[in-house]
C-alpha atoms as one frame of an Amber mdcrd trajectory, in Angstrom:
protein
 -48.543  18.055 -24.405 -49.797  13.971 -24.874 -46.754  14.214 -27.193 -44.125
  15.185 -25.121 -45.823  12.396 -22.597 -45.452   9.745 -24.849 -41.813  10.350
 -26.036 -40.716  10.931 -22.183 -42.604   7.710 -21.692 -40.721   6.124 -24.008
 -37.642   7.305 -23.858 -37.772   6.338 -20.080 -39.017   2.692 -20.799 -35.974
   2.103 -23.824 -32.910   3.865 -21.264 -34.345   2.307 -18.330 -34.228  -1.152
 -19.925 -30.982  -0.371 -21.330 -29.474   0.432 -17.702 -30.745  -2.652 -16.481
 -29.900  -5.292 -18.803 -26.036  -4.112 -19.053 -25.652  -3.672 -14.611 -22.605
  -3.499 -13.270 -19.577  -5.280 -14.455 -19.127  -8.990 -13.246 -16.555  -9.947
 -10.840 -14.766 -11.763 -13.763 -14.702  -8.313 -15.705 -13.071  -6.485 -12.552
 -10.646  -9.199 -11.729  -9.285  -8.851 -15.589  -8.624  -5.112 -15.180  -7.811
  -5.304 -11.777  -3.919  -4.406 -11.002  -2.478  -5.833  -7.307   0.872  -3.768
  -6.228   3.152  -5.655  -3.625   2.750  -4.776   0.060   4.114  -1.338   1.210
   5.422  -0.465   4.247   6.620   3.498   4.825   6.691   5.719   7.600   3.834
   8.186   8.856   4.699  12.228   9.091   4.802  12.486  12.838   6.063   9.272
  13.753   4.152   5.604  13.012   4.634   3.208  10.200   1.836   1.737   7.407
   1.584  -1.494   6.333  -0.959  -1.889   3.064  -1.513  -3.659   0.126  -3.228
  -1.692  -3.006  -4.913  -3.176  -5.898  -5.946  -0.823  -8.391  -8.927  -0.939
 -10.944  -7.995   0.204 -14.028 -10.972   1.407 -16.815  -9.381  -1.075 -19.242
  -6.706  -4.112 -20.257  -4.636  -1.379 -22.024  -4.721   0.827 -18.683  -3.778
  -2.268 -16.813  -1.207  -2.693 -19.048   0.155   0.652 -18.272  -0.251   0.668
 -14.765   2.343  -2.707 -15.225   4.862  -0.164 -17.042   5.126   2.580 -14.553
   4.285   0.272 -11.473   7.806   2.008  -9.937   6.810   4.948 -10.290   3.289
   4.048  -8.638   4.997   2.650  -5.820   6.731   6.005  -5.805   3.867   7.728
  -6.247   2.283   6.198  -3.352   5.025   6.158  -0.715   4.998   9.888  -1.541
   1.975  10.207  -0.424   1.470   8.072   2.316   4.549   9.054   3.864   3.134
  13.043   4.557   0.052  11.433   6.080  -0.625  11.252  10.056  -1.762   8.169
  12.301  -4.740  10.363  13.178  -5.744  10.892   9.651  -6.184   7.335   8.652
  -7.437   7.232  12.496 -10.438   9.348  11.371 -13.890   7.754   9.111 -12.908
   9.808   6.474  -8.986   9.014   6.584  -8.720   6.308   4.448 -11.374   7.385
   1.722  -9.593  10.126   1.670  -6.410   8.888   0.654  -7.554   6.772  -1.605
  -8.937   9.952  -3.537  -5.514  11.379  -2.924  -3.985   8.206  -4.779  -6.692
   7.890  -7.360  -5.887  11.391  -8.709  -1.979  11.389  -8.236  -2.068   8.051
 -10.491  -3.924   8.937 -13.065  -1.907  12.130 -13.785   0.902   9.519 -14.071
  -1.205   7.697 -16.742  -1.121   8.845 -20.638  -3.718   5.833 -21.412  -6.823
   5.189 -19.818  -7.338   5.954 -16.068  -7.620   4.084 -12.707 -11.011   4.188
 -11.714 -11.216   2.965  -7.953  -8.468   2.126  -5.497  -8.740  -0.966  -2.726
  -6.867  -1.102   0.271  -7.166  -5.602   0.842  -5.165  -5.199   3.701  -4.003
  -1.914   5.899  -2.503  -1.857   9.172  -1.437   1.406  10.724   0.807   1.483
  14.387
């Protein structure tokens, strides 16, 4: 039983110290495997247009890389799925974490390499 104590202990103490000293990625790290798209405009189902930049944060340089080589069929990708949304859907809390789910998984089918691991709206405007 004081066995099983100790190795928890220190187990604990050597992944906890671990966890800590590597944190989160720096903001230099993201910027280098971060991928901007131009600005997008498209039409909403049910009448209204969106206006939105996307930057995408890709797991690695070769991801980013990738993301560069099928950037038209992103954009595709994207207008796709913006297009069948509804003013009142992005109107909602949820509506815009909720797309960006919908365009985090729809990319990374697209990707062979690597995956896209968050998706940033810097600048949305829905009328």
């Amino acid at each position: 039983m004081i066995l099983a104590a100790a190795v928890g202990a220190g187990a604990w103490y050597i992944l906890g110290s671990r966890a800590t000293s590597s944190g989160p990625p720096s903001a230099a790290d993201l910027a280098k495997t971060r991928y901007d798209l131009p600005q997008m405009t498209t039409n909403l189902a049910g009448g209204g247009v969106i206006q939105m930049s996307v930057s995408l944060q890709a797991d690695s340089d070769r991801t980013k890389s990738e993301l560069d080589l099928r950037k038209v069929q992103i954009q595709d990708a994207i207008n796709e799925i913006v297009h069948n949304w509804k003013r009142d859907d992005l109107d909602r809390p949820q509506g815009q974490e909720k797309l960006k789910a919908d365009l985090l998984k729809r990319i990374n089918e697209l990707l062979q390499n690597g995956r896209v691991v968050q998706v940033y709206f810097p600048s949305i405007i829905v009328q």
